[in-house]
N, C-alpha and C positions, 0 to 999 in steps of 0.2 A: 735556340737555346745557347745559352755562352757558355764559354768554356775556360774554367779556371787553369792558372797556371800551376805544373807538373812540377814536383822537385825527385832529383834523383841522383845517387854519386854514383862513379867506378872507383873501383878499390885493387891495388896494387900493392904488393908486401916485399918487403926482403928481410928475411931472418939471420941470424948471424948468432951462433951462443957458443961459449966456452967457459970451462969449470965451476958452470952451474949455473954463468949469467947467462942474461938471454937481451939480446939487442936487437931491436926489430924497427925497420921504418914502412911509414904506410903513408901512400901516394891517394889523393884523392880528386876527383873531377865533381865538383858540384854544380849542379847545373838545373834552371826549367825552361830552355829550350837552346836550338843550335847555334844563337847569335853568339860570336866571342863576350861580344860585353856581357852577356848573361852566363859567364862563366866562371868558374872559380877552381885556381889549381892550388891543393894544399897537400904540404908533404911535412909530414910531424914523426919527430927521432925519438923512440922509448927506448929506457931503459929498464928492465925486469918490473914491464905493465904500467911504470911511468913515464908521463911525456914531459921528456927536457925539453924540448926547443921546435917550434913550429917555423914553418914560412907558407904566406898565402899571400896569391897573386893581390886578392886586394887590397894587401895591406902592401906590400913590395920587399919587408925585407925580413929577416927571422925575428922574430919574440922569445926568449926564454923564460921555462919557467918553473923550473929549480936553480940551485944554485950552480950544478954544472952547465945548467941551461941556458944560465944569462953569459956567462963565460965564451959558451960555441955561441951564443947570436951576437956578441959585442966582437969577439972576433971574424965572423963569416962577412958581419953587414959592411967591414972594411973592406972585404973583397968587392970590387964594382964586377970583374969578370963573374965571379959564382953568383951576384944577383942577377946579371944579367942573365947568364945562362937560366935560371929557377924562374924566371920570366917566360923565359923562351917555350919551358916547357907546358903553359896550358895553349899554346897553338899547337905545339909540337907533341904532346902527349896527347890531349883531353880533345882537338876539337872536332878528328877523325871519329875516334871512339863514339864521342857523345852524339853526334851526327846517328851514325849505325844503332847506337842501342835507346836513345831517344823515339826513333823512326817504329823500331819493336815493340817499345810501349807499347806507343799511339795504336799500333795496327792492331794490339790483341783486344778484345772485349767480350764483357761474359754476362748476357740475359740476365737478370732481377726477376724474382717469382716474389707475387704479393700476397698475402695473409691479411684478409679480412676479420676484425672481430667486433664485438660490442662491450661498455662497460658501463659499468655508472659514472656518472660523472663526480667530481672529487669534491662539491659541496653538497652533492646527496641531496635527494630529496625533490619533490616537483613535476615537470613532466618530461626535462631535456631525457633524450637520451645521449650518447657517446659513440662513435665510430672509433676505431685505429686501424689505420691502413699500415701495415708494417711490409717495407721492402727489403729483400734479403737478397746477398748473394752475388751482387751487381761490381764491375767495372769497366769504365774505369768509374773516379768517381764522383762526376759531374753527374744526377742527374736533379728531374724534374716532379713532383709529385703535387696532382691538382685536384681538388675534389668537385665532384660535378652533381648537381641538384637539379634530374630531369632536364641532363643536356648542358645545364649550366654553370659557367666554373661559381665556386661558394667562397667570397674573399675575406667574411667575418668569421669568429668564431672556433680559426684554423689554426693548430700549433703542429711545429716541424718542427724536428731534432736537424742538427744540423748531420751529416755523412760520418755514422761512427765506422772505424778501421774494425774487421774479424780479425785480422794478425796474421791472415794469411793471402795478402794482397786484394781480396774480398770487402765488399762494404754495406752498411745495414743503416736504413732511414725508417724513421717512424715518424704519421700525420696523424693526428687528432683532427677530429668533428664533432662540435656539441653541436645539437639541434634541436627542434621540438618535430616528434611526427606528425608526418601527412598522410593519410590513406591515399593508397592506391599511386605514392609519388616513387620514383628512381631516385636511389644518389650509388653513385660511384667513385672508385677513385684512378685516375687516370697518371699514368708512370712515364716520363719521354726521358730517353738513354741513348746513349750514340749504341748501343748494342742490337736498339730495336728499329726496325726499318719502318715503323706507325708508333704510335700510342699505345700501350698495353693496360687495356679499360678492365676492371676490374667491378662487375654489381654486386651491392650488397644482399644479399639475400634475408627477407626479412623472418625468417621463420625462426621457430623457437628457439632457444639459446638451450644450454645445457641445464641452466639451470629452472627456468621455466618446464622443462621436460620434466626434471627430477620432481618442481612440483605438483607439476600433474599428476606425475606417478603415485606420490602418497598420496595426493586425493582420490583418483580410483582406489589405491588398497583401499584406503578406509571406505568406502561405497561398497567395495567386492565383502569387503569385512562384516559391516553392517548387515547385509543382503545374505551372508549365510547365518550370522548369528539369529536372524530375523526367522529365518525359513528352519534352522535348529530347533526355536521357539514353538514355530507355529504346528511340527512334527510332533515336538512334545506334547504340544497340546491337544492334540487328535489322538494321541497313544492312553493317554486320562481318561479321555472322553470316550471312547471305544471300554476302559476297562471300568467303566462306573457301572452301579445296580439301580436300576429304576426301581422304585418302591412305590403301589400304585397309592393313594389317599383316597377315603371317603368323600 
């Protein structure tokens, strides 16, 4: 299974305020993996939650972007020493760091649990039914979701969302399956993740659904309904006939 590429910054701050302002710059390593060239050193100067002036390795020298902004980058990008130095620092800052917390990523990962359900399909009507295999809960978040039809993966008919973010570094994938049923056939849906050390196969279980349930249940009431109304009836009608007068005739 491949594996896409990771993105991820470290962040670094220095504050500085007096008589209400507040000056703050933030150091950043952006990176998706430990090679230098795949790295990125950006250190951006705010002032009271604005940023005046950026510098990022891959561009090489400051940007401004207010007007005291363009001032500190038209003067700094004359300095050859201070670009150089602001150079220096995504080896010398970013490529230790990102090395170490890169590596932490990659090593953490956390099992996906899957929810099986069924639906109608969205043009109604016929005999398809619908699967949704919904995966929850998984990182990192590369993974795989296959549907399988008595063994066999099923390449028509298939829709995947693509890896939505929970927000809480957590990830959630949903697979559709239109089909027409088969008695007595399997289909499953099969999940592969760097978290699971096999496949995590999932059967669908073909029995009633909730709402099949609920209609069986008004069809019994009304059978249990009928069946006392009927036997009400038939009570009454023996209480009659028990209180009738034979009258003999000639």
């Amino acid at each position: 299974m491949a594996s896409s590429p990771l993105c991820f910054f470290l962040l670094f701050l220095a504050v500085r305020s007096a008589d209400g302002f507040l000056e703050f710059i933030v150091n950043r390593c952006v990176f998706n993996s430990t090679e230098l060239k795949d790295i990125e050193f950006i250190t951006s100067y705010y002032f009271n939650k604005v940023e005046d002036v950026r510098f990022s390795s891959s561009v090489g020298r400051f940007v401004g972007y207010t007007e005291p902004g363009l001032k500190y980058a038209e003067d700094w990008n004359k300095d050859a020493g201070k670009i150089a130095a602001m150079k220096a620092q995504k080896e010398a800052v970013c490529l230790n760091n990102v090395n170490i917390d890169y590596q932490a990523a990659l090593s953490k990962s956390w099992k996906p649990y899957v929810v099986l359900s069924s639906t109608a399909p969205s043009g109604g009507g016929g005999q398809n039914g619908m699967l949704v295999c919904g995966v929850y809960s998984f990182f990192p978040k590369t993974i795989k979701v296959t549907w399988l039809r008595d063994g066999q993966e099923v390449t028509s008919d298939v829709t995947t969302t693509e890896e939505l973010p929970d927000g809480d570094w957590y990830y959630q994938v949903h697979s559709t399956l239109e089909y027409t049923p088969r008695s007595g056939e399997k289909i499953s849906c099969m999940v592969e993740h760097a978290s699971l050390k096999e496949p995590l196969i999932t059967h669908w279980n073909p029995s009633m659904s909730e709402a099949e349930r609920n209609k069986m249940a008004i069809g019994a009431s009304g059978l249990i309904l009928g069946l006392v109304l009927s036997l009400a009836g038939f009570i009454y009608y023996k209480r009659k006939a028990r209180g009738r007068i034979l009258v003999p005739t000639n």
